[in-house]
C-alpha positions in Angstrom: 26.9 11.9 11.3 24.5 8.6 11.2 22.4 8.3 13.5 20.2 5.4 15.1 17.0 5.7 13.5 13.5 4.4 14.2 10.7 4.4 11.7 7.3 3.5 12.3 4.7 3.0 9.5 7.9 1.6 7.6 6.0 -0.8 4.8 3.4 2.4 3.9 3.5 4.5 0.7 5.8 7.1 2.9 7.7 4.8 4.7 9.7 2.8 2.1 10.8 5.3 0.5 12.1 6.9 3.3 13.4 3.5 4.9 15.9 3.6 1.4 16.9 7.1 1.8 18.6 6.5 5.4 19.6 3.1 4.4 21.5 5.2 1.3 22.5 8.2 3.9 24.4 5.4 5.9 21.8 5.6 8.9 21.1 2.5 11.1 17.5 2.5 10.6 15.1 0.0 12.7 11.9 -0.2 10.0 8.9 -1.8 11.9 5.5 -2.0 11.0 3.0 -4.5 11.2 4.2 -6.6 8.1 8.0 -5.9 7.2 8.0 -8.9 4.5 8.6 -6.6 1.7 11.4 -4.2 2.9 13.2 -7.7 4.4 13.3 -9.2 0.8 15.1 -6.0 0.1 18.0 -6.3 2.3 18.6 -2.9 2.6 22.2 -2.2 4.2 21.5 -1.1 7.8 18.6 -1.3 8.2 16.5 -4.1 10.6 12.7 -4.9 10.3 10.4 -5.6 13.5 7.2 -6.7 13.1 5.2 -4.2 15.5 1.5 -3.5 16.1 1.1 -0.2 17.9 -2.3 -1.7 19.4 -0.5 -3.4 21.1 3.4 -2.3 21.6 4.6 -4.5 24.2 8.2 -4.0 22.6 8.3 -0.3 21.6 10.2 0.7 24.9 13.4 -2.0 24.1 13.0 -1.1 20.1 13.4 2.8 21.7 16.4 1.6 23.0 19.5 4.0 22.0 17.2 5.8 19.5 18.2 8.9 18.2 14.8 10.0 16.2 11.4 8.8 15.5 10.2 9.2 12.3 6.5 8.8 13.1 4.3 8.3 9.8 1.3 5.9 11.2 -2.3 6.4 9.9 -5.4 4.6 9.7 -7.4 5.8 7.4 -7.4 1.9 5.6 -9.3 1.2 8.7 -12.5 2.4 8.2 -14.8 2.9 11.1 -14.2 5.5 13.7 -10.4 5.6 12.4 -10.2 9.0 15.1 -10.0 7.3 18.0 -7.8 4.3 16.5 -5.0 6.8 15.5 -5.1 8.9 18.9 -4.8 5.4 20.6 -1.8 4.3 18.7 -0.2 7.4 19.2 -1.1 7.4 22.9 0.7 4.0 22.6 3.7 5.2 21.2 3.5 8.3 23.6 3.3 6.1 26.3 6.4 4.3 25.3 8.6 7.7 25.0 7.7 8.2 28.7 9.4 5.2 29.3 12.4 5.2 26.6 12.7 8.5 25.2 14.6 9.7 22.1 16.4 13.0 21.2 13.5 13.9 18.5 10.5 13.1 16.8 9.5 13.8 13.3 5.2 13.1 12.6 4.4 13.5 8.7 0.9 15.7 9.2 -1.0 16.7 6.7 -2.4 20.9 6.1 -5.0 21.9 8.2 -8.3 23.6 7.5 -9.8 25.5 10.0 -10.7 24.0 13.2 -14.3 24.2 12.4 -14.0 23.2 8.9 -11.9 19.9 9.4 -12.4 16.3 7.9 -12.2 13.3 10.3 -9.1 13.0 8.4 -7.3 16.3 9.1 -8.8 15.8 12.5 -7.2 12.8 13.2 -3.9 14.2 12.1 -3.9 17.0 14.3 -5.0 14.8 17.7 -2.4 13.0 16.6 0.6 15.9 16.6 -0.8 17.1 19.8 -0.9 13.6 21.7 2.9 13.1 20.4 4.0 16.5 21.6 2.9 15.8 25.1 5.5 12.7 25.7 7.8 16.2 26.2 10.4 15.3 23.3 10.8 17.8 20.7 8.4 16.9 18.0 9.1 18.1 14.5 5.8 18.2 12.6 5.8 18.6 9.1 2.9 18.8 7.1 2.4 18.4 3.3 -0.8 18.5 1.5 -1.1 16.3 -1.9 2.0 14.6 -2.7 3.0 13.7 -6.1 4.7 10.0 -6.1 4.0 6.3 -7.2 1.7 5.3 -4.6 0.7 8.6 -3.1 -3.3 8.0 -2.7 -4.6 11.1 -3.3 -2.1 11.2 -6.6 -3.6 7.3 -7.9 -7.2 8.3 -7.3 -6.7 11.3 -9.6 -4.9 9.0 -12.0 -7.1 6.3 -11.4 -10.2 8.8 -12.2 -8.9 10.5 -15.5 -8.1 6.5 -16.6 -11.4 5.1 -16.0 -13.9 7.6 -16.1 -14.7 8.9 -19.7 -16.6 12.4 -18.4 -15.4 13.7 -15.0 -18.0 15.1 -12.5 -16.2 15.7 -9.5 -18.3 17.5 -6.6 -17.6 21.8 -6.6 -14.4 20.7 -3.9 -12.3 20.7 -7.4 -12.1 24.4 -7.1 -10.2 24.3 -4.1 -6.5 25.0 -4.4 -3.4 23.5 -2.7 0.2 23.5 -3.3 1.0 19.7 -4.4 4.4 18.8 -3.4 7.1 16.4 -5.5 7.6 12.7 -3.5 11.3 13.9 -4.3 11.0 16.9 -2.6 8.9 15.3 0.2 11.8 12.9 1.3 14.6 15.4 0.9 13.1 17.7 3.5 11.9 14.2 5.8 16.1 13.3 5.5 17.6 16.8 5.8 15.5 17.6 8.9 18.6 14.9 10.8 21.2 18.0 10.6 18.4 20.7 11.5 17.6 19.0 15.2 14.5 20.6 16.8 15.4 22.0 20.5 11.3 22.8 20.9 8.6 21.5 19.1 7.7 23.1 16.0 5.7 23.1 12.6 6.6 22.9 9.4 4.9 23.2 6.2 6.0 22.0 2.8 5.2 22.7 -0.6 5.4 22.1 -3.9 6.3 25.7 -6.1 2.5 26.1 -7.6 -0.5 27.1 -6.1 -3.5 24.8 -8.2 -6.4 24.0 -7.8 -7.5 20.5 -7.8 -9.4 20.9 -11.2 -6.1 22.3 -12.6 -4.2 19.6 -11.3 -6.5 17.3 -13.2 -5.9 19.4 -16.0 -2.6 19.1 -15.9 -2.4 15.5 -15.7 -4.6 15.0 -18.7 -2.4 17.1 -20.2 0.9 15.4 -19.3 -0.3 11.8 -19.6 -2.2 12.7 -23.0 -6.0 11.4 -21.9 -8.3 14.2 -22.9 -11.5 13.9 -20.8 -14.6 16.0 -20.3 -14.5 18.1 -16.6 -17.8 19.0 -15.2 -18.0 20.0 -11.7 -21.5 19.4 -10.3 -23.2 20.9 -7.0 -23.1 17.7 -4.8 -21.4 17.0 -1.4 -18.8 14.9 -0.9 -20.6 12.9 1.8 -22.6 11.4 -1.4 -19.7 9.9 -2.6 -19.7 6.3 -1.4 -17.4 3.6 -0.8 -19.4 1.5 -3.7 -18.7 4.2 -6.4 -14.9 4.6 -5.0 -14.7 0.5 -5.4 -15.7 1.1 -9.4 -13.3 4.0 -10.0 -10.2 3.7 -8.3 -8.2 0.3 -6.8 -6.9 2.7 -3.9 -8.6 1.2 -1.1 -12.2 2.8 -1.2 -12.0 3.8 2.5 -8.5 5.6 2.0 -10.0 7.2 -0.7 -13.0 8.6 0.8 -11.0 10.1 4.0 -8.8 11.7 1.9 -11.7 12.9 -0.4 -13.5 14.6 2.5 -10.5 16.9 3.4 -10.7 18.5 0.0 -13.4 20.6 0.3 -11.2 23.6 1.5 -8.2 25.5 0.5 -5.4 23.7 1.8 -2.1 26.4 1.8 1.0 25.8 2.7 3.4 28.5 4.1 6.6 26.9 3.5 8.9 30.2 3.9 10.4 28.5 7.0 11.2 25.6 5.7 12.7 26.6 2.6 15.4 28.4 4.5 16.2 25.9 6.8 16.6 23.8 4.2 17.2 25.2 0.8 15.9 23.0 -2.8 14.6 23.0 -6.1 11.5 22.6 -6.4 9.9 20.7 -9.1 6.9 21.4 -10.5 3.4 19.6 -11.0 3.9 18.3 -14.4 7.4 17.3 -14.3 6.5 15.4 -10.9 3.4 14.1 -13.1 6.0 12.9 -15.6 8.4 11.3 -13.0 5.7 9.3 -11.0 4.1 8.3 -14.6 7.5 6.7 -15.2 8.1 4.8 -11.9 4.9 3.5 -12.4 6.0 1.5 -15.5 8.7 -0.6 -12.5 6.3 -1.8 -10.1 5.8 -5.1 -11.6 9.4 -5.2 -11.1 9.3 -6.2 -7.9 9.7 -9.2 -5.1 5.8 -9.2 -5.0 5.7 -10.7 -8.7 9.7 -12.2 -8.7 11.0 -9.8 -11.0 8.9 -12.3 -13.9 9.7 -10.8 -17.3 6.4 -12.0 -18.4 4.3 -10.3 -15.8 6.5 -7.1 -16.3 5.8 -7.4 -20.5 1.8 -7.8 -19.6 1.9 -4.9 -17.5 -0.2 -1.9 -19.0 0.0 2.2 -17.5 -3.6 1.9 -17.2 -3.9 -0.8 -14.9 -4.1 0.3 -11.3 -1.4 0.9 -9.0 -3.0 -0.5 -6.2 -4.1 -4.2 -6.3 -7.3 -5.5 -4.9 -7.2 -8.8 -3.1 -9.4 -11.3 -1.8 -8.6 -14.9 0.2 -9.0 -16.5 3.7 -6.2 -17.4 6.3 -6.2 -20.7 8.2 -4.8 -22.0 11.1 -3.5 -25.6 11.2 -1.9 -28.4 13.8 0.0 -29.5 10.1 3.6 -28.8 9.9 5.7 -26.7 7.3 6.5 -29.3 5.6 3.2 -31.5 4.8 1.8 -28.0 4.0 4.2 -27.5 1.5 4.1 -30.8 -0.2 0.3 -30.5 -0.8 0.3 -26.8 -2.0 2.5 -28.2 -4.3 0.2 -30.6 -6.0 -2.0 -28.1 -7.1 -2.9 -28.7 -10.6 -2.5 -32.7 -10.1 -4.6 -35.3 -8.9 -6.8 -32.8 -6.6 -6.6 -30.1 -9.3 -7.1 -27.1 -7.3 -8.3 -28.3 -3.9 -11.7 -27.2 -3.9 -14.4 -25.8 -6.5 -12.8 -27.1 -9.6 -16.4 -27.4 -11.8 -16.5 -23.7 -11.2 -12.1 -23.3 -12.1 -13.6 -25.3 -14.9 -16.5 -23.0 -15.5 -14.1 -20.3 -15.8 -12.3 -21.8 -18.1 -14.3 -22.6 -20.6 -15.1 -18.6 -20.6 -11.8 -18.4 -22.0 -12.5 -21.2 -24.7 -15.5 -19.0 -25.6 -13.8 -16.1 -26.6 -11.1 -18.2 -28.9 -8.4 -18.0 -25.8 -7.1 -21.9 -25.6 -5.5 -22.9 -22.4 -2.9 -24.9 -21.8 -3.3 -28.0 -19.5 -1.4 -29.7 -17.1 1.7 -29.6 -14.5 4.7 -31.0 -14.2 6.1 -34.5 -13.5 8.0 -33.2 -10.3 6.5 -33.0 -7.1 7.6 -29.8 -6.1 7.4 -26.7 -8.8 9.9 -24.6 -9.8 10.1 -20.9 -10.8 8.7 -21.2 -14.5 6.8 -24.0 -14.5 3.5 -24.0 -16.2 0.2 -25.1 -13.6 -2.8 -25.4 -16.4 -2.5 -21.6 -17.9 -0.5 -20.4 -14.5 2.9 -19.6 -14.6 4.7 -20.6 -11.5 6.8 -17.1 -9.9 8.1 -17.3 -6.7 9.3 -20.9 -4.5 10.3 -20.0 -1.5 10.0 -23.8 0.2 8.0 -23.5 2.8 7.0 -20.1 2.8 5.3 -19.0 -0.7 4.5 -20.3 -4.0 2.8 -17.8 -6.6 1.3 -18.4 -10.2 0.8 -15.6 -12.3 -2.5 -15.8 -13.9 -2.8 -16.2 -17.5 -6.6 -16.6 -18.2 -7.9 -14.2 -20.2 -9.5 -10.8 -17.9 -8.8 -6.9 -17.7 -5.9 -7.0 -15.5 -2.6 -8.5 -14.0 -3.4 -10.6 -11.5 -1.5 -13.8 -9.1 -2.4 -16.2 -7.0 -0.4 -16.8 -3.6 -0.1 -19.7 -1.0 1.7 -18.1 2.1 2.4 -20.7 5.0 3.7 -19.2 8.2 5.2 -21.4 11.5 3.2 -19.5 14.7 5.0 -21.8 17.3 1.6 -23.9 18.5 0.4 -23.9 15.1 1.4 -22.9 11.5 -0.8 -20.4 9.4 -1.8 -20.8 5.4 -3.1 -18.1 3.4 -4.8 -18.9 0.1 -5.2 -15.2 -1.3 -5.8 -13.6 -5.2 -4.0 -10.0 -5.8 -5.3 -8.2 -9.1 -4.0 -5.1 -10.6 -7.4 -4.0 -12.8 -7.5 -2.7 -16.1 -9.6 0.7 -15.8 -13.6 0.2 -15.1 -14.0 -3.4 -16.9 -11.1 -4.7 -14.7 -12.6 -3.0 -11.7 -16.1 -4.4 -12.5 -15.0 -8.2 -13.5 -13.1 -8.1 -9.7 -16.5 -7.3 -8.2 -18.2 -9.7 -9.9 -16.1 -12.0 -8.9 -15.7 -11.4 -5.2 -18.4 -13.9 -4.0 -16.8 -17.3 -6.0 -13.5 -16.2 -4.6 -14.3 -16.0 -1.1 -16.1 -19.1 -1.3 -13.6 -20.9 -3.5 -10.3 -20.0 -1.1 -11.9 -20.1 1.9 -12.6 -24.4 0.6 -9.1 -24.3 -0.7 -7.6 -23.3 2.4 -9.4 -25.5 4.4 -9.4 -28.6 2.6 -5.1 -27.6 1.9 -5.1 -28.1 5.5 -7.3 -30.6 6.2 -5.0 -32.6 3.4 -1.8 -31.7 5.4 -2.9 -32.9 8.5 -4.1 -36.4 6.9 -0.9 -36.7 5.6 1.2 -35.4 8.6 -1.4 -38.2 10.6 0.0 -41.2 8.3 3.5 -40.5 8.6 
């Protein structure tokens, strides 16, 4: 019977995919999240996106409205910092709000647990986290998983993302320890049949893949599977050592994700899923077939809203590149309206070339020139661009007038990367964000992003600004 369904942590790795599955189930699902943009270009049927930060949920007690379950699957270990106390406040938030509106059941995606004494800030978090939700007195389903095997699964792309880059692997002696890896698949079947199993008390599940490895076998089979041989040499240092420096240079999973997830591997990590295979009977599928399956789903991301489905983007798109990008930019606020700020982002390339910097866009160009790859030059006549059009060596990907233009870049580097002008209306004033995303090719693409850091901070930060400062001149003479 469909239910009415409210998922928070909607736009994460977890979150979309589970959003589709109820969509496809025939739920009425209410996705929100802090930024829904991606699942609303979508257009999922049934299913609604609310823009919701659970630091400060003013609305969660109306969006609880007639809510049947919660599908809790908020983290915050992207936040750096003391990320403990941010996730037992956001889920003293959300508790707070179940006082007020409650809802028949909650479902929290936890993660294994070590023992007590033995827990990361990670597993820590996750277990404050089950307990504070269990005390807004609604039965709380909590089911945890250990590493899961999927497109996007962190602690799957900074395995991938090591045996890629890294030529000799010298993981700390944590590679010993063993786990049962779990299929994405397999993840989001159990998350969707938990609906007909309803939970009268709260109670704790554990799921699991059908192999007991070890991390060091895992990267075994991987190399395996995905044909890259590499050297494996455990060495006797702790994981504390590993910094969020190194992390930038190996992986594109964002390096404080990473190292979170890093420290909660020094111990065996078991599941007992006995209990949860009889309520609800499955295949399981094993490591490398999962291995095999993510491998391929990979090869679609570039097939995607984020790059408008471009054929040429999707052609230049290499399975060593890394899953997740790395971005850099600045945001500005603006009296300018929509509109002047969409006909000046529109004359990029023209008489004011590209707004700000341009002997260093030059600079970089005649990089190019020095390794024999020519440019082309130039926009066109038309004042606004249109999906196709060539900016210089840019290819224009997505118009959406007065929201977001994006250029594919087409200079020569280790990577995939684009370049986006996002304009948002905030009432009293509108919003333009100049920002670079970049998919990097192994360690060269990891190191040229780091090198370049500094000139693209300080050349969108001037584009921004002088974007705006060009819209409100022009808004001023009208």
């Amino acid at each position: 019977m469909p239910q009415r369904i409210l998922v928070l942590g909607a736009s994460g790795y977890i979150g979309q995919h589970l959003t589709t599955a109820l969509s496809q189930q025939g739920h009425q699902v209410l996705a929100a999240a802090r930024n829904t943009e991606r699942l609303q270009k979508r257009h999922l049927p049934g299913v609604t996106c609310h823009n919701v930060d659970l630091n400060w949920p003013k609305e969660l007690p109306a969006l609880l409205e007639g809510v049947d379950t919660l599908y809790y699957l908020v983290h915050s270990m992207g936040e750096g910092g003391d990320f403990i106390a941010h996730e037992r406040q956001v889920a003293m938030n959300v508790r707070d709000a179940l006082l007020q509106t409650p809802v028949k059941q909650v479902i929290f995606l936890s993660s294994l647990q070590a023992p007590e004494h033995e827990q990361s800030d990670h597993l820590r978090a996750r277990q404050l986290t089950a307990d504070t939700l269990r005390s807004a007195n609604i039965p709380v389903t909590e089911l945890r998983a250990g590493i899961i095997v999927g497109a996007g699964s962190a602690a799957f792309e900074v395995m991938r993302d090591m045996v890629y880059n890294l030529p000799v692997l010298t993981p700390p002696r944590w590679v010993r320890s063993r786990t049962t890896p779990i299929a994405l698949e397999n993840l989001l079947h159990y998350l969707v049949a938990l609906l007909d199993h309803p939970a009268e008390q709260h109670r704790v599940l554990e799921a699991a893949g059908p192999e007991v490895l070890s991390y060091q076998a895992q990267f075994e089979h991987f190399m395996r599977v995905s044909g890259r041989r590499r050297w494996l040499i455990p060495v006797p240092f702790p994981t504390r050592w590993i910094s969020v420096w190194f992390l930038n240079v190996i992986t594109s999973v964002p390096p404080t994700t990473a190292k979170a997830l890093i420290q909660g591997l020094k111990h065996d990590l078991l599941a007992d899923d006995r209990a949860l295979r009889t309520l609800i009977p499955q295949e399981l599928i094993r490591f490398d077939d999962a291995v095999r399956n993510t491998l391929k789903e990979e090869e679609k991301l570039v097939n995607s809203s984020d790059w408008g489905y471009d054929a040429q983007a999707f052609a230049r798109w290499r399975p060593e590149y890394g899953y997740y990008p790395k971005q850099a930019g600045c945001t500005v606020k603006t009296s300018a309206s929509l509109h002047a700020l969409w006909e000046v982002v529109n004359q990029i390339g023209g008489k004011e070339r590209y707004f700000f910097g341009n002997i260093l866009w030059q600079t970089r160009g005649a990089l190019d020139l020095l390794v024999g790859h020519r440019l082309a030059k130039g926009r066109p006549a038309h004042p606004y661009l249109q999906v196709g059009d060539a900016v210089d060596s840019w290819k224009v990907i997505i118009v959406e007038p007065e929201k977001q233009l994006a250029l594919l870049f087409g200079m020569k580097a280790p990577g995939l990367g684009r370049l986006c002008f996002t304009l948002k209306d905030k009432g009293d004033h509108r919003e333009l964000d100049v920002r670079a995303w970049w998919h990097p090719h192994g360690m060269p693409g990891l190191f040229y992003w780091l090198l370049m850091i500094p000139a693209h901070l300080f050349i969108f930060r001037g584009m921004a600004k002088r974007i705006a400062q060009l819209a409100e001149q022009k808004q001023e003479g009208k």
